[in-house]
N, CA, C and O of each residue as an XYZ file, in Angstrom:
272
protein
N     -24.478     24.496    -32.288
C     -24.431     25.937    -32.336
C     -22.998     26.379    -32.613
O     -22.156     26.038    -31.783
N     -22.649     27.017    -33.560
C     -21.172     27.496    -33.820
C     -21.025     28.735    -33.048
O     -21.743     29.635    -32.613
N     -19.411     28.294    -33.068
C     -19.061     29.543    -31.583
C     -18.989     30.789    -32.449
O     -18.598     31.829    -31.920
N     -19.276     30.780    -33.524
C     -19.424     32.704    -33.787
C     -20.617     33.329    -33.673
O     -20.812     34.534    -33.836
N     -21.621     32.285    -33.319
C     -22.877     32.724    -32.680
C     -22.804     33.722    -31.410
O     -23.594     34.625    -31.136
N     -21.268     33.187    -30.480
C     -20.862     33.994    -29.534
C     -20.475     35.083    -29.777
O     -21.019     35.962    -29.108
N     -19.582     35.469    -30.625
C     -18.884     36.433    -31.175
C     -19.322     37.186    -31.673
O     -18.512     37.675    -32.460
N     -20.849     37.957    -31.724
C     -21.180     38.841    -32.806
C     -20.957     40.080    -32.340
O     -21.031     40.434    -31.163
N     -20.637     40.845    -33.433
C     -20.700     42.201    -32.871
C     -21.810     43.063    -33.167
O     -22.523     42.542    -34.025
N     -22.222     44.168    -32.790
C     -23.016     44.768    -32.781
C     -23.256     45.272    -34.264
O     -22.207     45.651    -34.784
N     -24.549     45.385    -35.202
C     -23.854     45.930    -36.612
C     -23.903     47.371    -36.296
O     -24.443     48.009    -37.199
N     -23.606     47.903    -35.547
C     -24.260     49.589    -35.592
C     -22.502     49.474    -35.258
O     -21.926     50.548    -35.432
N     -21.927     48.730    -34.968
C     -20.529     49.114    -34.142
C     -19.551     50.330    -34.936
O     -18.980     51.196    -34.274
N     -19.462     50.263    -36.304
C     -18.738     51.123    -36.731
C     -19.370     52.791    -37.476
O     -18.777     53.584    -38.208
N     -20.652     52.830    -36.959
C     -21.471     54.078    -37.013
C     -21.598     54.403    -35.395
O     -21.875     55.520    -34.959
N     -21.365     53.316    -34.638
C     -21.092     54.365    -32.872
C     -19.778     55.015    -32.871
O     -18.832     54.464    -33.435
N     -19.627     56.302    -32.199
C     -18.862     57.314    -32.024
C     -18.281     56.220    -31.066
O     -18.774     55.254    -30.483
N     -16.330     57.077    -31.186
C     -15.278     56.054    -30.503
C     -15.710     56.478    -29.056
O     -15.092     55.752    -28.277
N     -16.531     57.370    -28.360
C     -16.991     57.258    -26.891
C     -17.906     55.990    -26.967
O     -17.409     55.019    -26.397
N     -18.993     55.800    -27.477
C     -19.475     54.494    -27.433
C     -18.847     52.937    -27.666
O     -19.131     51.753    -27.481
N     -18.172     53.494    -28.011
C     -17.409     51.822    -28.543
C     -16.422     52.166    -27.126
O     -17.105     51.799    -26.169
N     -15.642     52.493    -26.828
C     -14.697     52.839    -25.595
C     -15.626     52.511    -24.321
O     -15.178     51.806    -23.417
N     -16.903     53.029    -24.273
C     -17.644     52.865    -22.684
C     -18.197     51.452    -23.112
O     -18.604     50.871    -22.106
N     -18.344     50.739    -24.190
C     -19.134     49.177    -24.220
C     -16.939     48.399    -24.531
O     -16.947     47.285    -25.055
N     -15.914     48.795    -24.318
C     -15.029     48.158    -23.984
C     -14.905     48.062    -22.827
O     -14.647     46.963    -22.337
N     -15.111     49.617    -21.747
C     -14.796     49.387    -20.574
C     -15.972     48.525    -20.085
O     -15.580     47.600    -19.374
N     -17.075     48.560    -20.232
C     -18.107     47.685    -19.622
C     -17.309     46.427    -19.630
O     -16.841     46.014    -18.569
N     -17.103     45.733    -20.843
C     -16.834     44.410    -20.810
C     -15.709     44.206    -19.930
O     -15.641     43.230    -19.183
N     -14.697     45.234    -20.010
C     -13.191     44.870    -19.045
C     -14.128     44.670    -17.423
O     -14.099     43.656    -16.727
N     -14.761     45.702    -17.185
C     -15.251     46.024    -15.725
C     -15.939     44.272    -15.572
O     -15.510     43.242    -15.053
N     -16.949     44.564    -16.177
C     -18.195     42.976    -15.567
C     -17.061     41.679    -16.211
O     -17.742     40.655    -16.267
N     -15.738     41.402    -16.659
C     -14.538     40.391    -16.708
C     -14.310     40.445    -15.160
O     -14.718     39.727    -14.248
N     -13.250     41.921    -15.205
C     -12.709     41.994    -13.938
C     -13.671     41.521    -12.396
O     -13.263     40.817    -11.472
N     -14.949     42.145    -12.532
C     -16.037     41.492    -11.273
C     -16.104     40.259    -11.661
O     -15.942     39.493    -10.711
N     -16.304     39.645    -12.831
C     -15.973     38.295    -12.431
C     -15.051     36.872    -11.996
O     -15.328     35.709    -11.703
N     -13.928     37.608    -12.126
C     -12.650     37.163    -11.675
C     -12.624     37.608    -10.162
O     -12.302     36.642     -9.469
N     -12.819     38.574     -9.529
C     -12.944     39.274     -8.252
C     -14.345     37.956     -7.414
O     -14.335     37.612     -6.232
N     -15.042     37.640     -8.143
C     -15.611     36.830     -7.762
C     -15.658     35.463     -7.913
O     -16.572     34.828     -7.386
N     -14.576     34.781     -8.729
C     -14.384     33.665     -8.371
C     -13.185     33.444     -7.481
O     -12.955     32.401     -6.868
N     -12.322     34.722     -7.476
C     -11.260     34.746     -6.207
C     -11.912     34.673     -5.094
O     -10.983     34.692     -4.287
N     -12.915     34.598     -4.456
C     -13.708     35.190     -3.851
C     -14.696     33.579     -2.940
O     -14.783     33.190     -1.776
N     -15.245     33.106     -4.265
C     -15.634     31.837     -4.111
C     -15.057     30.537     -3.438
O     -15.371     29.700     -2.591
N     -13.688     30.952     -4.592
C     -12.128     30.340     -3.561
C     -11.858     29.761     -2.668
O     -11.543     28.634     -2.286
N     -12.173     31.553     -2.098
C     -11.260     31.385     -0.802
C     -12.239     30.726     -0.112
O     -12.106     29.523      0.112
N     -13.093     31.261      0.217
C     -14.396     30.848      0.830
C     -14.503     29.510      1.220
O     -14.805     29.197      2.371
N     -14.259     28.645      0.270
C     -14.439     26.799     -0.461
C     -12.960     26.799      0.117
O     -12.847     25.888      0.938
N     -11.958     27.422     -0.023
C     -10.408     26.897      0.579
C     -10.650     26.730      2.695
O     -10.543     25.799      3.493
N     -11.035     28.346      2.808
C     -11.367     28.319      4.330
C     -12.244     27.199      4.659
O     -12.001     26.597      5.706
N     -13.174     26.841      3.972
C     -13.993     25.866      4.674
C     -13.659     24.691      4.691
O     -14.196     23.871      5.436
N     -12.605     24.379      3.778
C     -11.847     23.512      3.773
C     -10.955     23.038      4.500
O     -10.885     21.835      4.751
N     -10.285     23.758      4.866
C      -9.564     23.886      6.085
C     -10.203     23.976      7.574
O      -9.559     23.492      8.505
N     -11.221     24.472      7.768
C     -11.617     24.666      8.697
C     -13.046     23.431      9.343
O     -13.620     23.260     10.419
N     -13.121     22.725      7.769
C     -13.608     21.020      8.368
C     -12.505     20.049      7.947
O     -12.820     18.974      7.436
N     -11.000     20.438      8.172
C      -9.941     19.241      8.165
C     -10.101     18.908      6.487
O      -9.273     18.067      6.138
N     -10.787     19.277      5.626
C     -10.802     18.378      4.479
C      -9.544     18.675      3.732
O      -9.305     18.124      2.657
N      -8.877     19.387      4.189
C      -7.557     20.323      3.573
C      -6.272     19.258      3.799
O      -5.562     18.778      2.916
N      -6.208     19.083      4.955
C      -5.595     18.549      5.925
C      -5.290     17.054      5.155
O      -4.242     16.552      4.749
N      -6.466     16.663      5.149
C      -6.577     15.014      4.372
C      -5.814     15.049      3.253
O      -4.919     14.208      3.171
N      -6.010     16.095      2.072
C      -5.736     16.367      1.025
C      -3.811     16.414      0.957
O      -2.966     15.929      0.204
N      -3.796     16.930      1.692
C      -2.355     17.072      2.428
C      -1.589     18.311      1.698
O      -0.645     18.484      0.928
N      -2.650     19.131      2.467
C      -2.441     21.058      2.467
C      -2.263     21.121      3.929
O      -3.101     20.727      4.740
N      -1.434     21.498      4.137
C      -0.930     21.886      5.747
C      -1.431     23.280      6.198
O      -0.584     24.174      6.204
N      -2.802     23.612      6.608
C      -2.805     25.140      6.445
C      -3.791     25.014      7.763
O      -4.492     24.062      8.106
N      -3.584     26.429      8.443
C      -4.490     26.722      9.700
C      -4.913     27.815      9.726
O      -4.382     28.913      9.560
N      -6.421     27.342     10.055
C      -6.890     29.092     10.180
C      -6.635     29.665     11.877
O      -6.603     28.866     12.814
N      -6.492     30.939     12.031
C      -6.546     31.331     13.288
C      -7.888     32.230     13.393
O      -7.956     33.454     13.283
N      -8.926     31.323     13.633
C      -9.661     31.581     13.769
C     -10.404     31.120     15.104
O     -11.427     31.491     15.679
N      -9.917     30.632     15.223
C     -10.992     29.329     16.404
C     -10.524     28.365     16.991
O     -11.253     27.645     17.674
């Protein structure tokens, strides 16, 4: 499958008014940004638990939760 299969653009793109093309840019920035917000997210999650069953520790990340 060639990667410009990914890349298509819409053909209507340059008959949508620059409000339509502007609200399908911000869409894409927004659902990027939530997905970066959510692999920060995943992270930490996988880092804390990490730490918090020693597997961190082994690794030889010196980190403590104050949690417990």
């Amino acid at each position: 499958m060639s990667i410009l299969a990914f890349r298509r653009r819409d053909p209507w793109w340059a008959m949508d008014g620059p409000a339509a093309r502007r609200a399908r840019r911000r869409k894409r920035i927004v659902s990027f940004l939530a997905f970066l917000v959510s692999l920060a997210a995943v992270s930490g999650a996988a880092l804390a638990w990490a730490v918090q069953l020693g597997l961190a520790e082994s690794l030889g990340i010196p980190l403590r939760l104050g949690l417990g």
